[in-house]
C-alpha positions in Angstrom: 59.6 43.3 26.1 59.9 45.6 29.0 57.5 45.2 32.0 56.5 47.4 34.9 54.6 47.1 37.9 51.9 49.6 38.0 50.0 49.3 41.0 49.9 46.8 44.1 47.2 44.8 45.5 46.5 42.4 48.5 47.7 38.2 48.3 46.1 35.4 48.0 43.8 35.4 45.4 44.4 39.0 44.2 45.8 40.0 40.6 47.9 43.1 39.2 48.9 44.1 35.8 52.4 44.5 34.4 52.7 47.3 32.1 54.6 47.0 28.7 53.9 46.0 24.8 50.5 44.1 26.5 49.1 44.0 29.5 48.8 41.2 31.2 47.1 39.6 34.2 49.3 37.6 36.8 48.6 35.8 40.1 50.6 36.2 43.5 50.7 33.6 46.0 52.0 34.3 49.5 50.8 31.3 51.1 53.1 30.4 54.0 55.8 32.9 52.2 59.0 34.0 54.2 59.5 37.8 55.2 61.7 39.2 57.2 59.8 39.2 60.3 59.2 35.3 59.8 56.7 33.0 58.1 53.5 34.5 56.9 51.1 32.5 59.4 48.4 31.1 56.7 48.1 28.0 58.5 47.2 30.2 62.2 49.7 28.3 63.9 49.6 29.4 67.5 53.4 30.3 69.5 54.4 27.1 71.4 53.0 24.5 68.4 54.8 21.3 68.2 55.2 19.8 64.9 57.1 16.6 63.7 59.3 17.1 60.9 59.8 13.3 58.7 63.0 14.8 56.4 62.8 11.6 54.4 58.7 11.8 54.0 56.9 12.7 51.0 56.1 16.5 50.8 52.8 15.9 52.0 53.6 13.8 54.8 56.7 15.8 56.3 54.4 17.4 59.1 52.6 16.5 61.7 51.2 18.2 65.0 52.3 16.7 67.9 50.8 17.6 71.6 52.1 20.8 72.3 53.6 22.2 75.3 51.4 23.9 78.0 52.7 27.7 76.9 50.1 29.7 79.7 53.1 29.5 82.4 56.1 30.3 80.2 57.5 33.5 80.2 57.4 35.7 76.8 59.5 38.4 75.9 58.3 41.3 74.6 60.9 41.7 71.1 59.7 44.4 69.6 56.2 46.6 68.5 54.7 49.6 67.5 52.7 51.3 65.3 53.2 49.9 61.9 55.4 47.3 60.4 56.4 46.5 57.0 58.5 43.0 56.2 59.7 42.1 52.6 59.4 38.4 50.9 62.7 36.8 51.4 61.3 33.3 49.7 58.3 31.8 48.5 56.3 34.3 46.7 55.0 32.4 43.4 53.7 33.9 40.6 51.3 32.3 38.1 49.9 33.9 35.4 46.1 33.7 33.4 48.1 33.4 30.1 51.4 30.6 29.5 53.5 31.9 32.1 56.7 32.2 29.0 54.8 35.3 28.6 55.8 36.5 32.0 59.4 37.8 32.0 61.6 36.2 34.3 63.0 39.7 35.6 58.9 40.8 36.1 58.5 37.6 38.3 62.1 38.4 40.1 60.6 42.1 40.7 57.2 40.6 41.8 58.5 39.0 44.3 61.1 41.6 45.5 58.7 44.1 46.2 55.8 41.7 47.9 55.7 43.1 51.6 53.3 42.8 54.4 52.0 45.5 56.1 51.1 45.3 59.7 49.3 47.8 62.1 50.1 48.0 65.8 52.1 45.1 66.1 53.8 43.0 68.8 56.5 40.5 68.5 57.4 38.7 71.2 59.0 34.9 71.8 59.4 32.7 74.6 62.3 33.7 77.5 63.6 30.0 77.1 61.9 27.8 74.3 64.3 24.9 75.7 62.7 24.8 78.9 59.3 25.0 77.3 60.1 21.7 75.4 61.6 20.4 78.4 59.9 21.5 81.4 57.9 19.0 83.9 54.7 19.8 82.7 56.0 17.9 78.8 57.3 14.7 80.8 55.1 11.9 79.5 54.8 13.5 75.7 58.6 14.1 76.2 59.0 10.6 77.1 56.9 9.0 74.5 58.5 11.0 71.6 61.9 9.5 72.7 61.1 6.2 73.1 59.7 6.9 69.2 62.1 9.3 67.7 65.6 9.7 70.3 69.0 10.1 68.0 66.9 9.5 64.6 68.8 11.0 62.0 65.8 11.7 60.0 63.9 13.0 62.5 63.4 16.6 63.9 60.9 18.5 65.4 59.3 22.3 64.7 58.6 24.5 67.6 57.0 27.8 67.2 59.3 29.7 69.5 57.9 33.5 68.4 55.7 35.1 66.8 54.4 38.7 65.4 51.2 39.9 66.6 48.8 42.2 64.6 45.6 44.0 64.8 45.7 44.5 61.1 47.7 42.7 57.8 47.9 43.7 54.4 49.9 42.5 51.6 51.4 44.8 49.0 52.9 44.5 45.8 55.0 47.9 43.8 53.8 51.6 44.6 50.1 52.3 44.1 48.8 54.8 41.7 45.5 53.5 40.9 41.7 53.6 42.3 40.8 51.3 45.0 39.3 48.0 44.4 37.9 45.0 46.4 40.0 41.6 46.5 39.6 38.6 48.8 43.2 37.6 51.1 42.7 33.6 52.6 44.3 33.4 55.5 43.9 30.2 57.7 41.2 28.7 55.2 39.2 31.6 55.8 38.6 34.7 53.0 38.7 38.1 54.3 37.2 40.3 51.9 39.2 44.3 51.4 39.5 47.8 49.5 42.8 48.7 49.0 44.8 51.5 48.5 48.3 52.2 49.5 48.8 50.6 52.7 45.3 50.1 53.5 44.9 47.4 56.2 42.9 44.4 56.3 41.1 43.3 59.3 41.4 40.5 61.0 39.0 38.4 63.3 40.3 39.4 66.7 43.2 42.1 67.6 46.5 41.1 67.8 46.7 37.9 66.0 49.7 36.0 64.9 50.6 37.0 61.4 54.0 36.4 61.4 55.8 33.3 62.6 59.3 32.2 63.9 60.4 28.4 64.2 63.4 26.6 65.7 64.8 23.1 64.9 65.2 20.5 68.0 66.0 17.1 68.2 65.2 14.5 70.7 68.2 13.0 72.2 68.8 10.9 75.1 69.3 12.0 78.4 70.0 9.5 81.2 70.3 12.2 83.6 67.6 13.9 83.4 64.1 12.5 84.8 62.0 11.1 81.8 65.5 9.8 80.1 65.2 12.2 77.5 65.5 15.7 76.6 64.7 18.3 73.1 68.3 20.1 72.2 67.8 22.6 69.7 69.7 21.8 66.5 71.3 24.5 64.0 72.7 23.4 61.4 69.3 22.2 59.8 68.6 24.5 57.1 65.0 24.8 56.3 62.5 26.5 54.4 58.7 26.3 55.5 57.0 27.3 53.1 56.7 24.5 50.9 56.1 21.9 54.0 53.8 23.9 55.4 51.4 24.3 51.8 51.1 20.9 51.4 50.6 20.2 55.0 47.0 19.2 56.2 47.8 20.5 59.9 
């Protein structure tokens, strides 16, 4: 059975219909999702967040905020902006569907998700001139200190550090080409519901201009330093591979 998309709609909490021998209704979950521009920010994680990262930790226990750095006198770089902004799913887009989900094609589902984008309206992305001095300027001593004398050259140990971020006035998430009537959908962003009509790439609003609707994190470890004042010192480490958006779901941050 051959299935189509025939219109799009705003995520979380929103549903479309594929097209074919019957239609059918299916759920699509962005939550925390990866785009190009980053990790869709459902949790409203703030740029300069510091969170602990237990690799060996059951799902639900793998984060956990730590004090974050003072961010107010660190310089930020202004990466990019403009008008409009449109970033494809790269991971994490699940689709569920109100009947047995064997009923759902696999190549729908792969399409689904291919085509889930966020739209964003006069955006800014910008990220801190040097997140290693963030972690590791005088200001982060005594947390710096502490978190060694915890975590220093532990193997299973590594730490999450919001180090940029896409700023939005607007957000709205898209599924396919639209060629229907508008309708009215809810989008839960941050534990809070946002309520929208949509219809191509109408916007939703947000509380507050230029919010962070896009995230970008960096791996660091703490390692010791006897050189340096506190003993230790955060090193950015890159060959960690990881995916958010799972962590961050089951998360209670």
């Amino acid at each position: 059975m051959k299935h189509s998309l025939i219109f799009f709609a705003p995520l979380v909490g929103a549903w479309f219909l594929l097209s074919g021998c019957k239609v059918q209704e299916v759920k699509v979950g962005v939550e925390n999702a990866k785009f190009q521009h980053g990790y869709l920010n459902s949790k409203l994680l703030g740029q300069g967040t510091l969170l602990l990262w237990d690799m060996e930790a059951a799902p639900d226990r793998q984060l956990t905020l730590v004090p974050n750095p003072k961010t107010e006198d660190n310089d930020l770089v202004d990466h990019a902006g403009g008008a409009k902004l449109a970033s494809v799913a790269s991971s994490g887009v699940s689709v569920h569907g109100a009947l047995p989900l064997e009923q759902i094609s696999a190549s729908a589902k792969a399409e689904i998700a291919r085509q889930t984008t966020v739209v964003v309206e006069d955006f800014q992305s910008k990220r801190f001139y040097d997140s290693d001095f963030v972690l590791n300027e005088p200001d982060f001593a005594s947390h710096r200190e502490t978190l060694g004398e915890s975590y220093a050259n532990n193997d299973k140990i590594r730490f999450i550090f919001i180090a940029g971020a896409t700023l939005a006035d607007d957000a709205a998430v898209a599924v396919g080409t639209p060629t229907t009537k508008p309708d009215e959908f809810e989008l839960s962003i941050g534990g809070k519901k946002y309520h929208l009509s949509y219809y191509g790439t109408k916007s939703v609003e947000w509380e507050g201009a230029q919010q962070p609707v896009f995230i970008q994190p960096r791996v660091y470890k703490i390692v010791q330093d006897p050189s340096g004042a506190t003993g230790y010192r955060f090193v950015e480490d890159r060959r960690v591979q990881l995916d958010l958006t799972q962590m961050l779901t089951n998360a209670s941050l």
